[in-house]
C-alpha positions as CSV (number, residue, x, y, z in Angstrom):
1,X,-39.9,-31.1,-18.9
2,X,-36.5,-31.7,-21.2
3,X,-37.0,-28.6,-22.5
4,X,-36.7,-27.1,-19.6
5,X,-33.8,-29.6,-18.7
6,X,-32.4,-28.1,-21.4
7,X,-33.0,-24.6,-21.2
8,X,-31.3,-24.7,-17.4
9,X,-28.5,-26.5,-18.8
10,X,-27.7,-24.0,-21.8
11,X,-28.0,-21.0,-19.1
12,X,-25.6,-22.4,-16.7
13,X,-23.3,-23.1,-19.8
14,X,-24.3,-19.6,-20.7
15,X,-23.3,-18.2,-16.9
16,X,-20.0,-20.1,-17.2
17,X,-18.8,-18.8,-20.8
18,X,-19.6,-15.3,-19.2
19,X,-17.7,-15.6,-16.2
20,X,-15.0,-16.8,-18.3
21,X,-14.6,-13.9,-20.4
22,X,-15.2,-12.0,-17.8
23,X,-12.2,-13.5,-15.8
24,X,-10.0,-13.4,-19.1
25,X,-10.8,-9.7,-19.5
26,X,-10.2,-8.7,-16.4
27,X,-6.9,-10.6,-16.4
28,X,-5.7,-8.8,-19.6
29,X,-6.9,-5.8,-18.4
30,X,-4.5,-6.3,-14.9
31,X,-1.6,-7.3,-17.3
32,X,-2.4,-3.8,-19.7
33,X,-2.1,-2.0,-16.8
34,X,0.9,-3.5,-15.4
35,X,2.5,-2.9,-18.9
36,X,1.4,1.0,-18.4
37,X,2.9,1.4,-15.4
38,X,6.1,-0.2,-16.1
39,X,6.6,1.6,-19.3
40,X,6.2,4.9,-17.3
41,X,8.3,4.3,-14.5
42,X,11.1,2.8,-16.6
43,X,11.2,6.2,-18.8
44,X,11.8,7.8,-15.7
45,X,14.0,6.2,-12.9
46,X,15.2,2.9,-15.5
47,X,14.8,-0.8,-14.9
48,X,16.7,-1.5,-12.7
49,X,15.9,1.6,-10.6
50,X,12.3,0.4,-10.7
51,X,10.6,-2.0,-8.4
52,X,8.3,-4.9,-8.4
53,X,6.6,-2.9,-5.2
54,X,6.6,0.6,-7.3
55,X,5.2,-1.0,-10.7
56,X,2.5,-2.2,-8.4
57,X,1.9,1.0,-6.6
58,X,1.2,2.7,-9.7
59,X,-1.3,0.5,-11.8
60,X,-3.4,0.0,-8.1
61,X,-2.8,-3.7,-7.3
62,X,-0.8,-6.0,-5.4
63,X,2.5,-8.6,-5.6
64,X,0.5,-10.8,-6.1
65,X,-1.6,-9.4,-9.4
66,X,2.2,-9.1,-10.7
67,X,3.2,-12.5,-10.1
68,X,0.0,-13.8,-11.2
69,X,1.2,-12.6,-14.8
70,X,4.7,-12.2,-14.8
71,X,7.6,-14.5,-13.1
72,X,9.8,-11.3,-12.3
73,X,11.0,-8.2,-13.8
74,X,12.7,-9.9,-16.4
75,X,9.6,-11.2,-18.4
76,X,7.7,-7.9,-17.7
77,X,10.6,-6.5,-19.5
78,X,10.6,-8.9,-22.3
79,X,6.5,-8.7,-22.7
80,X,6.9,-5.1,-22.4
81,X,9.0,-5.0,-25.7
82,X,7.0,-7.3,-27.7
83,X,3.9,-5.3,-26.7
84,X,5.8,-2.1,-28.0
85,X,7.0,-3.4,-30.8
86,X,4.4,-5.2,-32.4
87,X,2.0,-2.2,-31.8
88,X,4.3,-0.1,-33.7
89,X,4.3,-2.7,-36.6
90,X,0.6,-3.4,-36.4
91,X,0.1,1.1,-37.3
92,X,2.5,0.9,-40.0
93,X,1.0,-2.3,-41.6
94,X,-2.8,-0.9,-40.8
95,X,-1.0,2.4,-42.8
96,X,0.0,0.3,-46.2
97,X,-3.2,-1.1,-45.9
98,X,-5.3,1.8,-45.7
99,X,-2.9,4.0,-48.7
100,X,-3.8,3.7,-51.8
101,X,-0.2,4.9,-53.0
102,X,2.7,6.0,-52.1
103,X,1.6,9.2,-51.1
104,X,-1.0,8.5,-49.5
105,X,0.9,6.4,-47.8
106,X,3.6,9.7,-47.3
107,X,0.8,11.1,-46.1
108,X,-0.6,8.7,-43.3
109,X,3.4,8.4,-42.0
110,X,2.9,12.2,-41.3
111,X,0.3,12.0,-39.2
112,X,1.6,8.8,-37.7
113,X,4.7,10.9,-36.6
114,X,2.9,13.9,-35.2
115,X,0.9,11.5,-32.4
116,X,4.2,10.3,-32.1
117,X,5.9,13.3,-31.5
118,X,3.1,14.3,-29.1
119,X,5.3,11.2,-26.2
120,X,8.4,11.6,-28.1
121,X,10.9,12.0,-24.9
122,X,8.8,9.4,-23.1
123,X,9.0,6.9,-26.0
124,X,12.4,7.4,-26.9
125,X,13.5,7.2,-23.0
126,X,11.7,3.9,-22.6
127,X,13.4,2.5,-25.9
128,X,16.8,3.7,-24.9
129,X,16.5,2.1,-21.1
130,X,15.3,-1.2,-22.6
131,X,18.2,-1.5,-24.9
132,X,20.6,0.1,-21.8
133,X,19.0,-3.0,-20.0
134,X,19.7,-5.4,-22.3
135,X,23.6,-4.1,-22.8
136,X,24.3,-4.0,-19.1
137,X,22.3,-6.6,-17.6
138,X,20.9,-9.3,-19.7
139,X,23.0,-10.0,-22.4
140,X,20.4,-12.6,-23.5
141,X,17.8,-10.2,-24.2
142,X,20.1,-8.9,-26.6
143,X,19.4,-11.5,-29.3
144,X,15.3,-10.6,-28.3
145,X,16.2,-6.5,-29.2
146,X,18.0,-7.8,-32.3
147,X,15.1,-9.7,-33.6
148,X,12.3,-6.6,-32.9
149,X,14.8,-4.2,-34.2
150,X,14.8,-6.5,-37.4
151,X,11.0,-6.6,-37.6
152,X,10.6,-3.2,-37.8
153,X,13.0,-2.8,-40.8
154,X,11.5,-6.1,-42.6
155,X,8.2,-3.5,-42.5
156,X,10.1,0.0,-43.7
157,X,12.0,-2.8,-46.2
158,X,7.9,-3.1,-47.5
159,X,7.1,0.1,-47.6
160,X,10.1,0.8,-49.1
161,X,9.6,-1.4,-52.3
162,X,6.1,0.1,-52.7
163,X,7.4,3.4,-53.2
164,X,10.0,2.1,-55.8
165,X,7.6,0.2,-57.4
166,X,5.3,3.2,-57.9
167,X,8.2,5.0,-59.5
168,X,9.0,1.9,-61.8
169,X,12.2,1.3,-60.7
170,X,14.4,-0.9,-58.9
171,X,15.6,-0.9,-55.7
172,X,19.9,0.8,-56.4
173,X,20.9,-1.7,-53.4
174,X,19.2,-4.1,-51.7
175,X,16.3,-3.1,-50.2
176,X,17.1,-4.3,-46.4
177,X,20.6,-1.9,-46.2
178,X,17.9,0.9,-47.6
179,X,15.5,-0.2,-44.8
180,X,18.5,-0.2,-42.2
181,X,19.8,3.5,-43.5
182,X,16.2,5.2,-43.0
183,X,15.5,3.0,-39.4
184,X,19.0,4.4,-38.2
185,X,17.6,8.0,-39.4
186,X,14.6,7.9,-37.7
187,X,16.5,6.7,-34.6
188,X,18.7,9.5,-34.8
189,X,16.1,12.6,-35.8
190,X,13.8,11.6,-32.8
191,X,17.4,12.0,-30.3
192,X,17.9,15.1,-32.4
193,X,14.0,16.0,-32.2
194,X,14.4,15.8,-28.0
195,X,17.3,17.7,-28.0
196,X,16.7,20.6,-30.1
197,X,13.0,20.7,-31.1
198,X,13.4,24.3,-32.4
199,X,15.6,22.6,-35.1
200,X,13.1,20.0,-36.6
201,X,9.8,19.3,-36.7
202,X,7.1,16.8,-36.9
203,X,7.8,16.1,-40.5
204,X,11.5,16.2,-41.1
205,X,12.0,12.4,-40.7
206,X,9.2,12.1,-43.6
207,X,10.8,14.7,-45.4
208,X,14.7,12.7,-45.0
209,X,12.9,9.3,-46.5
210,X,11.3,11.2,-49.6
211,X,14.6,13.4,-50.0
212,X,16.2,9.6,-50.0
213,X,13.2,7.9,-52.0
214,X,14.2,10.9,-54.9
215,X,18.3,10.7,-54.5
216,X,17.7,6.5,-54.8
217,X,15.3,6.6,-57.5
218,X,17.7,8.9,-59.6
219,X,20.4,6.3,-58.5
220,X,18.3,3.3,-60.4
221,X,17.9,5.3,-63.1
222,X,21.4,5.4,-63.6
223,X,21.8,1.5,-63.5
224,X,21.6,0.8,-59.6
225,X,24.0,1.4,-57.1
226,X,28.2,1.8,-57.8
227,X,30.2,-1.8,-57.9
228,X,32.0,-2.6,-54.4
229,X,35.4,-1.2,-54.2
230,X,34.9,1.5,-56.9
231,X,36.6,4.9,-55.8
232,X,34.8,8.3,-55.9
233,X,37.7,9.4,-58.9
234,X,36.2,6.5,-61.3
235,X,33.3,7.8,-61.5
236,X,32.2,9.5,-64.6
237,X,31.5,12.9,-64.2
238,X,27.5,12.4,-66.0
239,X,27.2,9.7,-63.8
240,X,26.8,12.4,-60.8
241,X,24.0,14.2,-62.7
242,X,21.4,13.1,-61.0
243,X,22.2,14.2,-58.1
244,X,23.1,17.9,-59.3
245,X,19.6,18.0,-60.4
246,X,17.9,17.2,-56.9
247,X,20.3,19.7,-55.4
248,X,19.1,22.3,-58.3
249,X,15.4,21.2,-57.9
250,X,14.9,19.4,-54.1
């Protein structure tokens, strides 16, 4: 008879964990979904041109599915760009992992930008209206862009050192300003890429970073990077040599 006590007992415990999950998936599921169509409506009418109503509309439920996840627009917004953000970082990271070296790791950025490339204008219109958002609207999400942006360097800044450690060198500069140069190249390639896509392709941002990796490893060789202040005319003429060689031999 306890046994059986028992037995009832676990399965009702049993039921209720079930139902739980259940309840938790379908909840993350509702908030995915909310996510999606957000993302898609902001790339194409903006934020602020986007309603509650409309976000609704398009993922299939109602006000109140929104509000049981998210207070307003604002923290959609917000959730929106951590989501984006940290997926991004979570590829690049599951990328070092999965290299191993540098070119493999060359090698898995490639592919990593032709997926990319496939939602390019998409992507790139969501990013822009987020930070458009922030500038106009919310001046205190601005601190929230900063941060993300800053994550997503601190990784390049890792990838970064790998590749100068499989050269055995040093980083010519510190390796965050390097991080920030290719991050503000990638930025500006995938404008570029939108714009004139006849002009560039899926690997030309890869192709920049190792056409940098080669110009700053010849830099290190040379004793790391010119002292603050010093003016193109002091500079020895050997010291450029380097250089002529990657333009002889890119």
């Amino acid at each position: 008879m306890r046994y059986i006590l028992v037995s009832q007992r676990l399965a009702r415990e049993a039921i209720t964990i079930t139902k739980r999950l259940t309840r938790q998936q379908s909840r993350e599921l509702t908030r995915e979904q909310l996510l999606r169509s957000a993302a898609e409506l902001f790339a194409e009418q903006g934020v602020n041109g986007t309603s509650v109503e409309q976000i609704v509309e398009r993922a299939g439920y109602t006000r109140g599915a929104f509000y049981g996840n998210f207070k307003g627009k604002h923290e959609l917004v917000l959730a929106l760009l951590d989501q984006r953000t940290r997926h991004e970082l979570e590829e690049v990271q599951a990328m070092s992992r999965r290299a191993g070296s540098y070119d493999e790791m060359i090698e898995h950025l490639r592919s990593w930008h032709v997926e990319r490339d496939r939602n390019l204008a998409g992507w790139l219109a969501l990013r822009t209206e987020l930070w458009l958002y922030g500038l106009r609207d919310s001046p205190e999400l601005l601190p929230v862009l900063a941060d993300l942006e800053r994550r997503s360097r601190t990784a390049l800044a890792q990838g970064l050192e790998q590749g100068f450690a499989a050269r055995g060198v040093n980083t010519p500069a510190p390796v965050e300003l390097l991080a920030l140069v290719v991050h503000a190249l990638d930025d500006g390639l995938a404008i570029q890429r939108v714009l004139s896509p006849a002009d560039s392709s899926t690997d030309t941002v890869v192709d920049v970073v190792e056409l940098l990796m080669r110009s700053w490893t010849a830099l290190a060789g040379t004793g790391g990077a010119q002292p603050s202040g010093m003016r193109p005319s002091d500079t020895h003429p050997s010291d450029t040599q380097p250089f002529d060689d990657l333009e002889k031999n890119p």
